[in-house]
Structure formats: structure tokens, C-alpha cells
N, C-alpha and C positions, 0 to 999 in steps of 0.2 A: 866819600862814596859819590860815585857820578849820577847823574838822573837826565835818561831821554825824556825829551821835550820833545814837541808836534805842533808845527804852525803850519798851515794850509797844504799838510800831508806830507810833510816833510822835516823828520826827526834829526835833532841835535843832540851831543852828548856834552852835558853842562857837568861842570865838576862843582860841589855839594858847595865851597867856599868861596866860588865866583857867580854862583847863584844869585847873589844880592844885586848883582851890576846888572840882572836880565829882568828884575822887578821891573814891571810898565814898561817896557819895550815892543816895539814892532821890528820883526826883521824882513830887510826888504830886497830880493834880488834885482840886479840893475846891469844889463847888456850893455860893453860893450862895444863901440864902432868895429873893432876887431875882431868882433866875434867873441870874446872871452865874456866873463863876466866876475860879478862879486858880490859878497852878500852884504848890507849896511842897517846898523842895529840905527835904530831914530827910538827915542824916546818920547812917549804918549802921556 
């Protein structure tokens, strides 16, 4: 079963058996030169 998560107002859809890989994580969005961007998990 999946479970949304919510980090600084913006919800993810985590699947219930890769839940373990998100314990103590920060996720961090990072621009960019091109304008695009990505999201990068860092662990805490």
C-alpha cells in the first residue's frame, strides 16, 4: 500500500516497501542553470 508524505507542503507518494530507504532523509529541490530542476534525498 502506498502512503503520501508532506515535506515543506509538498506531498510524495511513497510505496509501503521502499518506505524504509526514506527513514531520516531530507528531500531537497536544487535549480537548475537551465532552468529545470531535481529533487535530491540527503540523509540526516
Amino acid at each position: 500500500m502506498d502512503e503520501i508524505t508532506e515535506q515543506d507542503g509538498i506531498e510524495f507518494l511513497v510505496n509501503e516497501r521502499d518506505k524504509v530507504y526514506f527513514d531520516h532523509v531530507k528531500i531537497d529541490y536544487v535549480r537548475s542553470l537551465l532552468g529545470g530542476g531535481q529533487f535530491i534525498v540527503l540523509r540526516v
